[in-house]
Structures are given as C-alpha cells and as structure tokens.
C-alpha positions in Angstrom: -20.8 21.2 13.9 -22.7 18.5 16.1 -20.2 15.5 16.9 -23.0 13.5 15.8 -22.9 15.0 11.9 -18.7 14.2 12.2 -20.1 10.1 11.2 -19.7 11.1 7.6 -16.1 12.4 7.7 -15.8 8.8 9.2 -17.4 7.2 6.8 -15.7 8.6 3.8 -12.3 8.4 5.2 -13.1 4.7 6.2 -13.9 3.7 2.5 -11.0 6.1 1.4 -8.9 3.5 3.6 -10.8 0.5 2.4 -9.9 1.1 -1.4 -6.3 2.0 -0.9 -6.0 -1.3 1.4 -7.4 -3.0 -1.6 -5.9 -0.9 -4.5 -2.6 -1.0 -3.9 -1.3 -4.2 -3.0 -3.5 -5.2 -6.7 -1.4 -2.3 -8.4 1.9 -3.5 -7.1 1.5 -7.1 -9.0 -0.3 -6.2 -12.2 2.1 -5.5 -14.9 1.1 -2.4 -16.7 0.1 1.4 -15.9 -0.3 1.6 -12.2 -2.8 4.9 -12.7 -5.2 2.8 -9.8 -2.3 2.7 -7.7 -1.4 6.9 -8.6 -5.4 7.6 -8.4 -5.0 5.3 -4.9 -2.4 7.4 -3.2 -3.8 10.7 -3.8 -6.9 9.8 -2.3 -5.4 8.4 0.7 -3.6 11.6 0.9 -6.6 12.9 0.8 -8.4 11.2 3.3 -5.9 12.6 5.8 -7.3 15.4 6.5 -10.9 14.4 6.6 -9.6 11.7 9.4 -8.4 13.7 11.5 -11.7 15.4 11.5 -13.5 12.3 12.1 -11.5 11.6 15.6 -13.7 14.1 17.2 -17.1 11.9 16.1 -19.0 9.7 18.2 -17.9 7.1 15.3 -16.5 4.0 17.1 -12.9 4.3 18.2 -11.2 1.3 16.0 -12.8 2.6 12.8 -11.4 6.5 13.0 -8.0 4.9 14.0 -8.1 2.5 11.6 -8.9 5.1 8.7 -6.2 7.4 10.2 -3.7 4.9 10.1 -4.5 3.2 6.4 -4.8 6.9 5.1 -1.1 7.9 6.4 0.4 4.9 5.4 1.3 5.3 2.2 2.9 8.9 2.5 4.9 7.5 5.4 6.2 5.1 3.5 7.1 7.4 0.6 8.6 9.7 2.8 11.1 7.1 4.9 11.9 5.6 1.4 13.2 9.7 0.3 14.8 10.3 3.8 16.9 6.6 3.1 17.6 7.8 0.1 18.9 10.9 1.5 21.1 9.3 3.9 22.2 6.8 1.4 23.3 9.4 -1.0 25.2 12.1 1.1 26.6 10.0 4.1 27.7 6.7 2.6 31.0 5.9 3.3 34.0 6.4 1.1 35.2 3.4 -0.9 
C-alpha cells in the first residue's frame, strides 16, 4: 500500500483518540451507566492497531504520535492499576 493511502488509518485513529480524550473524562463524573465510557475504551483499544499502521504515512508526525499515545492510554492505565493490585495482594507485608 502507497504511504500516501496510510492518511486514513491516521485519520481514523486520530478521531478514535479525539472521542476517548473527550468521552472519558465526561464518563468518569456523570453518575449513572458508564456504557460511553465501556463503548470509549474498546475503541481506543481498537485504534491501537490501526496507529501503529498510521506511523508509516506521510501524515504529520505530532498527529500519528498523538493518536498512538491517546489510543494506549487507557489500557496502560488498566494494566498498571492490575499489576498494583498484584503486588498489593501477594507481597504486602505481614501485620
């Protein structure tokens, strides 16, 4: 594929990035069913994939790094929340 056809990977993952940067944050104040907030994450986790495709376009720089970052955000925060639980279940110190 033509690195000049890669622009729509960017784009997509770009407005992937822009809703969950705006989704979120709403869905963590409103009291109530957080299904944006669910819908928000799996499409970030989603958009993963499709930016690291978009780090081979022509795309400018800041916006591909800028998807790929927003997109893996919330799974890394997910998964260093699990690994602190982890450590806070098996190797907290005896009382």
């Amino acid at each position: 594929m033509d690195r000049n056809k890669l622009r729509i990977f960017t784009t997509i993952s770009f407005s992937i990035a822009i809703v969950t940067i705006v989704v979120i944050p709403v869905t963590i104040y409103a009291s109530g069913p957080n299904d944006m907030g669910t819908i928000a994450f799996l499409l970030s986790v989603a958009g993963i994939p499709l930016s690291i495709v978009s780090m081979f376009s022509k795309e400018n720089i800041v916006k591909r790094i800028v998807a790929l970052i927003v997109n893996l955000m919330p799974l890394s925060l997910f998964a260093y929340a699990f690994v602190l639980e982890l450590a806070d279940e098996f190797f907290r110190s005896a009382p």
